[in-house]
C-alpha positions in Angstrom: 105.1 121.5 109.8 102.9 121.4 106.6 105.6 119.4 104.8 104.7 116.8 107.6 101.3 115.5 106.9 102.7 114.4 103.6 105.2 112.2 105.2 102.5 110.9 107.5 100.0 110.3 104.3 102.9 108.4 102.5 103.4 106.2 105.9 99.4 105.4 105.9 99.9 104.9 102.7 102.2 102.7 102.7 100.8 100.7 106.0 97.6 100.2 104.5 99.3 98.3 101.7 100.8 96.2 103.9 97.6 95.8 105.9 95.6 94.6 102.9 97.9 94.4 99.5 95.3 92.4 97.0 92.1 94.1 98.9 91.1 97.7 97.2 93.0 100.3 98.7 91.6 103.8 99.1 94.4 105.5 97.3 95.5 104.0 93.4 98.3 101.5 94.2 100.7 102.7 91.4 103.5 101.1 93.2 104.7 104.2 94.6 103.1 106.7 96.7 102.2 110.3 95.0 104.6 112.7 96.2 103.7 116.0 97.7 104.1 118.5 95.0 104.8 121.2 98.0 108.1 119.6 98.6 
């Protein structure tokens, strides 16, 4: 269930850009969420 918190980091991720896309996000906006490298 490890594998899990990634997909739930890539939805926060993801719903803070929607919440504030121009404002500074906590995580680098590269366009596309990092990827777990445990996949």
């Amino acid at each position: 269930v490890r594998h899990v918190q990634g997909l739930v980091d890539t939805l926060d991720n993801l719903r803070t850009k929607n919440a504030n896309p121009s404002n500074d996000a906590p995580k680098p906006a590269s366009g596309e969420p990092p990827m777990p490298s445990s996949l």
